[in-house]
C-alpha positions in Angstrom: 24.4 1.1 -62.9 27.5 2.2 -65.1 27.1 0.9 -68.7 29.7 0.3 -71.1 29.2 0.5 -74.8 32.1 -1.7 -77.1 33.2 0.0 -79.8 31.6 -0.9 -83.4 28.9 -2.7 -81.6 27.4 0.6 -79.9 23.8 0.2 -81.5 23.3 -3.3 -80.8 24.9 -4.0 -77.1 25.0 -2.6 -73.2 26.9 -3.6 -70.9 27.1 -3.7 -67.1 30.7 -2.5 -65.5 30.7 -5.2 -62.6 29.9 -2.9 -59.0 29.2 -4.4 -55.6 25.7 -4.6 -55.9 24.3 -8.2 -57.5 22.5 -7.7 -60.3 20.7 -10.5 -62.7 20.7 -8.5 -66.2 24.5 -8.2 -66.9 24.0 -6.5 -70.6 21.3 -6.2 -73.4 21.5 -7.2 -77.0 20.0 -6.4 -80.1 20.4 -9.1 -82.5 20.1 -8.4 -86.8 18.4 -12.0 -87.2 17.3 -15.2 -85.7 20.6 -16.9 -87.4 22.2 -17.9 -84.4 25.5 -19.4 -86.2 26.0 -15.4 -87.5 24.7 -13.9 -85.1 26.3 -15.3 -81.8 30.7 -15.2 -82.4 31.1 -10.7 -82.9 28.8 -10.8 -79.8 30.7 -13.7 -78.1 33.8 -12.1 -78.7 33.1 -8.9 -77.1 31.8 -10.7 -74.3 35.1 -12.5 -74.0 37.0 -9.2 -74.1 35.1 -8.2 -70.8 34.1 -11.2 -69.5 36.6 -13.4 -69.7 36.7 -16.9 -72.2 33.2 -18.0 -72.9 33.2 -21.5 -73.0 29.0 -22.1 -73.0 25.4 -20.5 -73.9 22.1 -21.6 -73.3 18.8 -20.5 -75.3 15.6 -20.8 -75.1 14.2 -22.1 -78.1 11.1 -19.9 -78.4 12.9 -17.6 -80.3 15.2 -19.7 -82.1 14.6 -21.6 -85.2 18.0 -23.2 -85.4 20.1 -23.9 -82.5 23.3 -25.4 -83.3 25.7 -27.7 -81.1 28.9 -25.2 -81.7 29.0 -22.1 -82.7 33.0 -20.8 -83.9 34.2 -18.0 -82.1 37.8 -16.4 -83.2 39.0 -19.9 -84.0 37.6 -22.1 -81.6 34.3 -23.5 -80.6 31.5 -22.7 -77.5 29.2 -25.2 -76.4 25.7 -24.0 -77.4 22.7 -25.5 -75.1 19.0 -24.9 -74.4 16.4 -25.3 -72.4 12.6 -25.1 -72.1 12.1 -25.1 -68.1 15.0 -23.2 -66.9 16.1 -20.5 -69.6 14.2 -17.6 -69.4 13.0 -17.3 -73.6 14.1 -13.2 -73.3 17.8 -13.9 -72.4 20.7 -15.9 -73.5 23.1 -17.3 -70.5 26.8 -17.0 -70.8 29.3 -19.1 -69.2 32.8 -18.1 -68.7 35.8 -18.1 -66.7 35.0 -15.5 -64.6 31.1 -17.2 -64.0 27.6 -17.1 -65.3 26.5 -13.8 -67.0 22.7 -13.3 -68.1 21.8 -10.8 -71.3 18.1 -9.8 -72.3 17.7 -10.2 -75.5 15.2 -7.3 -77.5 14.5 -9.0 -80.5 13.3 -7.2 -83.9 9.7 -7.7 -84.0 8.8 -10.3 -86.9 7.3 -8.8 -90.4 4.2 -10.6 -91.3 4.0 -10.9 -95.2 1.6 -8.4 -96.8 -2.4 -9.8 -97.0 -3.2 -10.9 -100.9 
């Protein structure tokens, strides 16, 4: 598999180069925080850039505290959706114009506070 790496985002996203072969993991991301709303329109973005206009993503809500409705991406909104049955909690769905693309998601593991 060829991977790219987008420039300025090199430590915290890989992505697949579409090749004849289907695959199911299209990229991986590395988010900063569970702050969807901040996290979601650089990566979104980028996405756009190489995967055409997204106009959708779906969560799980495992990892999630927040989800929100829209989330604003270079001046316009995407649909944000979730689901417990059919989203897989380790990846985030993106739809687009050019189809559905799937990125795992390697989340930061969470800091317990220190014992009193």
């Amino acid at each position: 598999m060829t991977v790219r790496h987008r420039a300025g985002a090199r430590r915290r996203c890989r992505f697949a180069v579409p090749d004849a072969g289907a695959r199911r993991l299209d990229g991986t991301w590395w988010p900063r925080s569970r702050a969807l709303t901040r996290e979601l329109p650089p990566l979104t973005a980028a996405l756009g850039d190489l995967w055409g206009r997204i106009t959708r993503i779906t969560v799980a809500p495992a990892y999630w505290p927040v989800i929100p409705r829209w989330v604003s991406v270079a001046g316009r909104m995407v649909h944000m959706g979730w689901s417990t049955e059919e989203q897989d909690p380790h990846r985030l769905a993106f739809l687009s114009t050019d189809g559905r693309r799937d990125v795992l998601v390697i989340r930061k593991p969470v800091r317990m506070p220190p014992r009193s």
